[in-house]
N, C-alpha and C positions, 0 to 999 in steps of 0.2 A: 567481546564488547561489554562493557559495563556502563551504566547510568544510572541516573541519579534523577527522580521524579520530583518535582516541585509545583505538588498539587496534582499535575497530569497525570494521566492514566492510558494504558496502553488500552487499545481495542483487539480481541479477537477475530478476527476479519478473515480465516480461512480453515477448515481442517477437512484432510482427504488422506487416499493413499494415491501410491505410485501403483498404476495398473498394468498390467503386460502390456496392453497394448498406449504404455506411455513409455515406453522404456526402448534403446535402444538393443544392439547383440551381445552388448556383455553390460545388460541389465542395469547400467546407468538411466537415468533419467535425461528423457531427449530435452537441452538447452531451451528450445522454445516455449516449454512447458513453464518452468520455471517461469518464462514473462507473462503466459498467461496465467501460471496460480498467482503473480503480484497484480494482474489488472481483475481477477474476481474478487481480488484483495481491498482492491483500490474504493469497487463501487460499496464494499459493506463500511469501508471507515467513513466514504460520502452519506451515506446512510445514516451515522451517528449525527452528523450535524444536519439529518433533515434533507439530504439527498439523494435523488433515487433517477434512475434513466425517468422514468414518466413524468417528474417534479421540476426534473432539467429543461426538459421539453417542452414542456409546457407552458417553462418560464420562456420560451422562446431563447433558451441556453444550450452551451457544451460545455464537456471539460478537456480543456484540450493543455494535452502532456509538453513543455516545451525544454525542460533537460529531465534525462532517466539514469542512473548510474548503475550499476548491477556491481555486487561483490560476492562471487562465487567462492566458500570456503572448503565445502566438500564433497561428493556428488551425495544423490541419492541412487537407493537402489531399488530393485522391483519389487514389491509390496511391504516397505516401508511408510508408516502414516506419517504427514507432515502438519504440521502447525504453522499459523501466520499469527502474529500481533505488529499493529500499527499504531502510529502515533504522528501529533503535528510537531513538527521541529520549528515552523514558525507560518506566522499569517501574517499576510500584508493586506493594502486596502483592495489588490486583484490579483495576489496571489495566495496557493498554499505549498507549502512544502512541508512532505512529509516520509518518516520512514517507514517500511514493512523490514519486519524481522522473519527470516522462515528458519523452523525449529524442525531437527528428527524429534518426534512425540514420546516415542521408545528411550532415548539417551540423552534426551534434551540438547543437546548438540546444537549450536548455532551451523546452519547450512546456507544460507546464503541471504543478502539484504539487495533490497532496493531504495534508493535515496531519489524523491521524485516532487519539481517543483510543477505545479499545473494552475494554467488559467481557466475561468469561465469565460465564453466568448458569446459572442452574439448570433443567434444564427441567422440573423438576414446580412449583414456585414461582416461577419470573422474577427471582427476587434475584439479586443479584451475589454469586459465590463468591471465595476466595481462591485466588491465582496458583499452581500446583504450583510447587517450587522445581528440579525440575528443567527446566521451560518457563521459569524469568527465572534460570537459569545460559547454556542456552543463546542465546536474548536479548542479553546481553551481551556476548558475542560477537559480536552485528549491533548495538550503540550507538553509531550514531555523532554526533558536534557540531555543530550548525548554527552558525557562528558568525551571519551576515547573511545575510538574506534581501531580495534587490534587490528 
């Protein structure tokens, strides 16, 4: 995958290792894992723009996920560190879409993405509300370009 940043900036949004007991019998890393190092992914790039579970909340808000795509390129394995970087691929007036990248830390290796557009909804009705303008000023500030995706 290669891109091309126009102004944007990717976010840092995860670093760990694979632990035994995240690892399947022949020390792959177990699938579900993967979804959840992209959703502890998710809440640190919400975080750039001023989002945090408690701030959500309190706005009487969710974020709620409504397409997730997963591109698995190559397993990991057991006690290998992984890396995430995120970034928005774009913002509307209620939504965001955005990528996580996860990296082997050791060989830089592209390992797998997730491509995820999400709404804010309401928590007393579950509708989609409109984006604060001050959450898609900061936003653009992390847009950046995927040109191709290998």
């Amino acid at each position: 995958m290669s891109e091309k940043e126009n102004g944007g900036s990717w976010v840092e949004t995860f670093k760990g290792a694979v632990l035994a007991a995240e690892y399947d019998p022949e020390s792959s890393m177990n699938s579900r894992l993967y979804i959840e190092r992209f959703d502890q992914a998710t809440w640190f790039l919400m975080h750039a723009i001023g989002i945090t579970p408690r701030t959500i909340k309190s706005d009487g808000r969710r974020i709620a996920v409504v397409r997730q795509v997963f591109q698995y390129v190559r397993e990991l394995r057991g006690g290998e560190l992984v890396r995430i970087e995120s970034g928005f691929i774009a913002v509307g007036k209620k939504h965001f879409r955005f990528l996580h990248r996860m990296f082997d830390v050791e060989t830089g290796d592209l390992v797998a993405t997730s491509d995820v557009t999400a709404v804010q909804a309401s928590l007393k009705n579950g509708k989609t509300v409109p984006l604060p303008d001050e959450q898609t000023q900061k936003a653009a500030k992390h847009t950046i370009t995927v040109d191709t995706i290998d």
